[in-house]
TIMAR-957948 format. One record per residue (C-alpha): residue in three letters; x, y, z. Coordinates in nm, 2 decimals, padded with zeros to 4 digits. Example, Ala and Ser with C-alpha at 12.3 -4.5 7.8 and 13.67 -1.06 7.14 Angstrom:
! residues 2
+------+--------+--------+--------+
| code |     c1 |     c2 |     c3 |
+------+--------+--------+--------+
|  ALA |  01.23 | -00.45 |  00.78 |
|  SER |  01.37 | -00.11 |  00.71 |
+------+--------+--------+--------+
END
This chain:
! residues 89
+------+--------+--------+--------+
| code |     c1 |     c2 |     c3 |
+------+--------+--------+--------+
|  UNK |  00.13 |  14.09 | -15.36 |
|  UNK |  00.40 |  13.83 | -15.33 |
|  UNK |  00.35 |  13.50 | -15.56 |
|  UNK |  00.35 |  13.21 | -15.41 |
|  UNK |  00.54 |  12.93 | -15.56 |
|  UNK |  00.44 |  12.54 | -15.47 |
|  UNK |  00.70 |  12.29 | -15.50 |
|  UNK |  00.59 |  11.92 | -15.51 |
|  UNK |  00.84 |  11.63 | -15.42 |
|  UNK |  00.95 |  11.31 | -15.62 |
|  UNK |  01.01 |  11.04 | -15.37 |
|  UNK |  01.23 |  10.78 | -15.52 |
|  UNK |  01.11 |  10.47 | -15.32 |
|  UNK |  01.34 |  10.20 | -15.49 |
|  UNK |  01.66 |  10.39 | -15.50 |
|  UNK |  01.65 |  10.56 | -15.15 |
|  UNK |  01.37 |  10.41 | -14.90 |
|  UNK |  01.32 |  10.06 | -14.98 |
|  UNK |  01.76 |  10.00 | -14.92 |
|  UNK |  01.73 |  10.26 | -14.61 |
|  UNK |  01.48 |  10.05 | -14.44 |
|  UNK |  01.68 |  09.70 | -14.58 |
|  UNK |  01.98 |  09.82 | -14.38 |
|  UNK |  02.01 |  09.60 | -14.08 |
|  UNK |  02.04 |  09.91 | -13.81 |
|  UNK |  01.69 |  10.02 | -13.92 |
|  UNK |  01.58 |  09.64 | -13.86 |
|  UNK |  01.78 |  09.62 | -13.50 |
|  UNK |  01.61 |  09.96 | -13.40 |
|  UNK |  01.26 |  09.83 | -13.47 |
|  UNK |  01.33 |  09.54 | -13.28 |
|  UNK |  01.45 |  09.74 | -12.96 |
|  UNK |  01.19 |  09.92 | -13.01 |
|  UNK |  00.95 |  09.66 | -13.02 |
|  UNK |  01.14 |  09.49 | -12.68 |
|  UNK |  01.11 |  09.85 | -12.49 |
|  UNK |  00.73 |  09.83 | -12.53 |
|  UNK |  00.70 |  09.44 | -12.49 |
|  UNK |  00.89 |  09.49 | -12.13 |
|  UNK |  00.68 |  09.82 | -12.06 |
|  UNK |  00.38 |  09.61 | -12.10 |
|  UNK |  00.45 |  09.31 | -11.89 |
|  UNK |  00.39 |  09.00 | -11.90 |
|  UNK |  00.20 |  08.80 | -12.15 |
|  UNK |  00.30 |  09.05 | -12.40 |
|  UNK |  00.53 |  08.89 | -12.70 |
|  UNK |  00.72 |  09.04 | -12.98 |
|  UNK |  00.75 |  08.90 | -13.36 |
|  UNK |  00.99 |  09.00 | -13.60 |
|  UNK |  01.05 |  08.96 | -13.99 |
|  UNK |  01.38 |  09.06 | -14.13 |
|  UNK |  01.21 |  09.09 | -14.50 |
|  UNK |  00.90 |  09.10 | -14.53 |
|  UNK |  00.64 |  09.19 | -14.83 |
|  UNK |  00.78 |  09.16 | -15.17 |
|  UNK |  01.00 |  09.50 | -15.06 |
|  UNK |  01.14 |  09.32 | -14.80 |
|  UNK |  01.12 |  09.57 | -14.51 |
|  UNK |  01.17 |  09.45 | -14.19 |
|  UNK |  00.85 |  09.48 | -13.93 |
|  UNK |  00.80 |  09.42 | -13.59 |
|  UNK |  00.49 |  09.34 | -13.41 |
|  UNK |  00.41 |  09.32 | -13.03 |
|  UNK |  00.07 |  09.16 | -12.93 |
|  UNK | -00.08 |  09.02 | -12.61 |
|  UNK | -00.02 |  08.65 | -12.58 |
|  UNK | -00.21 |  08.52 | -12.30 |
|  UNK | -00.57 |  08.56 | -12.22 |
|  UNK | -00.47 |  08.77 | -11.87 |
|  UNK | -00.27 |  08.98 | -12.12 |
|  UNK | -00.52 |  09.02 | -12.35 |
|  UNK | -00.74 |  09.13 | -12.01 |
|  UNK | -00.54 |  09.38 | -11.91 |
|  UNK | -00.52 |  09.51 | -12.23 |
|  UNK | -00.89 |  09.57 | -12.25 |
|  UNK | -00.95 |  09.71 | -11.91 |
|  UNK | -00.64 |  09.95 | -11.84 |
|  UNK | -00.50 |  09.98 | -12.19 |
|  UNK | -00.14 |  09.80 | -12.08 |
|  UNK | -00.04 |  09.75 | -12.43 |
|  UNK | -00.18 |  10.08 | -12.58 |
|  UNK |  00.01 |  10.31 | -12.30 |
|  UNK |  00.33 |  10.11 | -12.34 |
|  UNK |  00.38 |  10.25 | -12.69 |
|  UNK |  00.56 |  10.58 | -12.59 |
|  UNK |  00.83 |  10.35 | -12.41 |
|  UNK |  00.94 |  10.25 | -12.76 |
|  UNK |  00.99 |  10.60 | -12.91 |
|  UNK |  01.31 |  10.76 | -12.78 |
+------+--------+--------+--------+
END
């Protein structure tokens, strides 16, 4: 019977992710990202971004409904929800 040998994984956040995600490509993706779904959704949907955020300073995105029609929409067909997959690729 073979053994089985479990290796476990040190994730140095300070010295590798944290600057990874500081880097301003990371920060311009999120952003296109966050227009691709915005202009999938339509109108009344708005995007807000934050170049350093938190006391990491990561950069986030977020992309909400705006107006009440939006907001609508949202809750009867899901505009918003189904627009995610347009901001992956």
């Amino acid at each position: 019977m073979a053994k089985s040998r479990i290796t476990k994984w040190k994730w140095n956040v300070r010295k590798g992710y944290y600057p990874f995600m500081q880097q301003s490509a990371v920060r311009d993706a999120l952003e296109s990202a966050g227009e691709a779904i915005a202009s999938a959704a339509g109108e009344g949907v708005e995007v807000e971004s934050q170049s350093s955020s938190g006391r990491r300073g990561t950069p986030r995105v977020a992309v909400y409904t705006a107006t009440p029609e939006a907001m609508l929409d949202e809750a009867q067909n899901r505009t918003l929800s189904r627009a995610l997959d347009a901001g992956r690729g």
